[in-house]
C-alpha positions in Angstrom: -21.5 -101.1 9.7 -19.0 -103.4 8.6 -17.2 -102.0 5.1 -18.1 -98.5 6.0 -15.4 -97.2 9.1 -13.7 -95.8 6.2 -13.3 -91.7 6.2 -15.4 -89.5 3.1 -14.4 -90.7 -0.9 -12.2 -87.9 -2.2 -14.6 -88.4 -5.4 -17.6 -90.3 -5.9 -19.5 -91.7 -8.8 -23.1 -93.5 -8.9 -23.5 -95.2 -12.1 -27.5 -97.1 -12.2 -27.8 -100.0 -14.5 -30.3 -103.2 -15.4 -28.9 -106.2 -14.6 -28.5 -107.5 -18.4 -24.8 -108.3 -20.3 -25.6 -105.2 -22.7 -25.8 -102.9 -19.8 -22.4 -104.8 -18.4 -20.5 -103.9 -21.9 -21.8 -100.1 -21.2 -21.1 -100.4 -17.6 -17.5 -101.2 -18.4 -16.8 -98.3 -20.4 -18.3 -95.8 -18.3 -16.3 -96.5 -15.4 -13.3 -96.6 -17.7 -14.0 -93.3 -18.6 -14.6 -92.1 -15.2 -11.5 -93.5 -13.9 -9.8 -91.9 -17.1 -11.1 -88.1 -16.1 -10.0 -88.8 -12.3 -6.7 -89.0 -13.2 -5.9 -92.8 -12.7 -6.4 -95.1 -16.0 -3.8 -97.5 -14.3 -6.3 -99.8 -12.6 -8.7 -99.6 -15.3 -8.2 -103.6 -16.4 -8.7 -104.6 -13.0 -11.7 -102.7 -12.0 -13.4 -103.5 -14.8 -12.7 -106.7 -14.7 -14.3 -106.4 -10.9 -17.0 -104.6 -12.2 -18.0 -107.5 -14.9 -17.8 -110.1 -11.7 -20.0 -108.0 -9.3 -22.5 -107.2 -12.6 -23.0 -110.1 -13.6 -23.4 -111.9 -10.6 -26.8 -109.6 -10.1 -28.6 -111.0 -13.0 -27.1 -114.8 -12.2 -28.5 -114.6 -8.5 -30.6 -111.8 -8.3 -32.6 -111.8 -11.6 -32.4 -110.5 -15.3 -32.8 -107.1 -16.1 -33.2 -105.9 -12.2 -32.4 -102.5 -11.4 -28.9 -102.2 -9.6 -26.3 -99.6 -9.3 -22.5 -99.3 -9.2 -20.5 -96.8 -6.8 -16.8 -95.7 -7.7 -15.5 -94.2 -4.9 -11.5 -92.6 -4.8 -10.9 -93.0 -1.5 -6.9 -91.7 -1.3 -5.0 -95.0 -2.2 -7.7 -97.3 -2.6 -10.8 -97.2 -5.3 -14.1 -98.9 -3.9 -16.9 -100.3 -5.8 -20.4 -101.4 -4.4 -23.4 -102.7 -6.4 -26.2 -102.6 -4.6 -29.4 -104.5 -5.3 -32.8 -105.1 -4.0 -32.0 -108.5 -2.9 -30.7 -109.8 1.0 -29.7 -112.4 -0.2 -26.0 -112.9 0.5 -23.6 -114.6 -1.8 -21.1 -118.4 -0.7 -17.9 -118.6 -1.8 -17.6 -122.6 -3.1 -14.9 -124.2 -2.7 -11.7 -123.3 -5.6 -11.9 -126.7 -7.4 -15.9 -126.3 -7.1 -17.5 -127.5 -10.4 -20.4 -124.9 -10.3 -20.2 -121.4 -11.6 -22.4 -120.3 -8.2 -19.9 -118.9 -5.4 -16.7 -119.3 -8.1 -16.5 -115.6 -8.9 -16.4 -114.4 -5.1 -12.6 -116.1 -5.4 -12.1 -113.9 -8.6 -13.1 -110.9 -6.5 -10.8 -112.2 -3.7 -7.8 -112.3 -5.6 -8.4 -109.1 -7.6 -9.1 -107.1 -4.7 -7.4 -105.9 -1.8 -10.6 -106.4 0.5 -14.1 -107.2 -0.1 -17.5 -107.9 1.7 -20.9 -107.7 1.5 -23.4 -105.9 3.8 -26.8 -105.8 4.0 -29.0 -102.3 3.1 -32.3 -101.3 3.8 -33.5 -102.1 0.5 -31.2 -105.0 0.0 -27.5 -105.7 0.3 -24.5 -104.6 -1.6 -21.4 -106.4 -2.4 -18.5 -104.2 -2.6 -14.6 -104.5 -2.9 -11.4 -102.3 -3.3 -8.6 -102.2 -5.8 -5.1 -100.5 -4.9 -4.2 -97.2 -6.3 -0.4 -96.5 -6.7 0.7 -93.5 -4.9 2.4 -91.1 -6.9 3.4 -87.6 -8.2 0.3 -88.0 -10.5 -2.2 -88.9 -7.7 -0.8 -86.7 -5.1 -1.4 -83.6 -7.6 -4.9 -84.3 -8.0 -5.2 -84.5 -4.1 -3.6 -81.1 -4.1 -6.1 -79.9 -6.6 -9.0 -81.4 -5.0 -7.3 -79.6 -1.4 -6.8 -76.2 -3.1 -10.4 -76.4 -4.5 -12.3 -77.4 -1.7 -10.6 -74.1 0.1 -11.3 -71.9 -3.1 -14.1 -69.6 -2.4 -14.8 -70.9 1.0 -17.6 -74.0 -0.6 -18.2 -75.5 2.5 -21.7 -76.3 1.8 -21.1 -78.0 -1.5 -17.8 -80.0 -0.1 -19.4 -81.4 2.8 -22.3 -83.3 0.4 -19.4 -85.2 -1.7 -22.1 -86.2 -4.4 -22.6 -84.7 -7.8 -23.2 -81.2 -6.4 -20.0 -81.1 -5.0 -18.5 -82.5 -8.5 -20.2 -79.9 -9.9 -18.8 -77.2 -7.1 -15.2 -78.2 -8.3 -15.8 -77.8 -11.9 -16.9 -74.4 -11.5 -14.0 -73.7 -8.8 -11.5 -75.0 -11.0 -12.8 -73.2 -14.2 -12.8 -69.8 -11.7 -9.4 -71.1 -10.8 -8.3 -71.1 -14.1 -9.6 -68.0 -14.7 -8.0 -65.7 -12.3 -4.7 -67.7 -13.0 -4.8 -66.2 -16.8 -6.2 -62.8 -15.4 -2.8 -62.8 -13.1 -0.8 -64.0 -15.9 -2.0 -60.6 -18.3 -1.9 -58.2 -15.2 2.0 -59.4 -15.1 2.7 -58.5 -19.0 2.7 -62.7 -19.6 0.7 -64.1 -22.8 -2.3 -66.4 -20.9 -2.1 -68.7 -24.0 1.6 -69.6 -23.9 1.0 -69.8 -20.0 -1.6 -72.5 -20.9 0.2 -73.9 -23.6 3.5 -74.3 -21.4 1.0 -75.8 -18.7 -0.6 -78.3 -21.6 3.0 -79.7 -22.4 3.7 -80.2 -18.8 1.0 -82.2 -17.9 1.4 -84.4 -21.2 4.9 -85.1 -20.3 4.8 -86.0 -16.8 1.0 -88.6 -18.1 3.3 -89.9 -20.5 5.9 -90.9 -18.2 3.2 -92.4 -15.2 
């Protein structure tokens, strides 16, 4: 299916929503804080200004207060979103200089994004686009973390679903993790608070200077 050759998100979040502007205004600062906890605020203006777009063009075409949802997916350097609805009906661009709002929005989405489609679903269709992540130090170490705790405890089972069990499966790897880290730090005669104080300052310093 066209939009969908891509290999398994790295992280995933499914975010359901009414199609109404109040739910858009929450919308907007749920995924902020989603991207936020991933690790990579940087594209936060863009995507939601993506978000807004795809939102809002649900209850313009679709119809007021419908049920919809949004999908954030990390997918190494690039961050999809899809809103799916219950509609097939599939959005026109107009023309740039076009006078009416219909279609104008899909060359918002173009210019934002670094690809974009729409496809249709067995309920309905959904719209989807993806926005550029920089590749860095920052995002390579979550990579590694996501890496190291996919191995950690052998969680095949959990990794292979890539939904919220297997968000769940990392937060209880990484608090294990965590764990046996400070129980290696005391075996060794080391304080495990100035080893996570040391580790606090760290990661501050190298946010501050992404």
């Amino acid at each position: 299916m066209p939009g969908y050759e891509m290999s398994e998100p790295q992280l995933r979040c499914v975010l359901p929503f009414e199609a109404v502007p109040a739910e858009v205004r929450l919308l907007r600062k749920a995924v902020a804080r989603q991207l936020s906890q991933w690790g990579v605020p940087a594209v936060t203006d863009e995507t939601e200004l993506l978000v807004t777009e795809l939102a809002t063009n649900v209850f313009k075409h679709v119809g007021e207060g419908v049920s919809a949802t949004l999908v954030l997916e990390w997918r190494g350097e690039r961050l999809r979103l899809e809103v799916h609805d219950k509609s097939q009906m599939m959005p026109t661009p107009k023309p740039a200089d076009c006078d009416e709002e219909c279609g104008r929005g899909l060359h918002l989405l173009a210019a934002l994004a670094v690809d974009w489609g729409t496809v249709l679903t067995a309920v309905g269709k959904a719209v989807w686009c993806e926005v550029a992540i920089t590749s860095g130090r920052a995002c390579r170490r979550i990579e590694r973390a996501v890496e190291a705790l996919e191995q950690y405890q052998g969680r095949t089972s959990a990794v292979g679903s890539r939904g919220r069990r297997w968000e769940a499966a990392l937060e209880e790897s990484a608090i294990a993790l965590i764990a046996d880290l400070l129980h290696w730090t005391a075996a060794r005669g080391h304080d495990p608070d100035d080893m996570l104080d040391r580790a606090q300052v760290h990661y501050e310093a190298e946010a501050d200077a992404a």
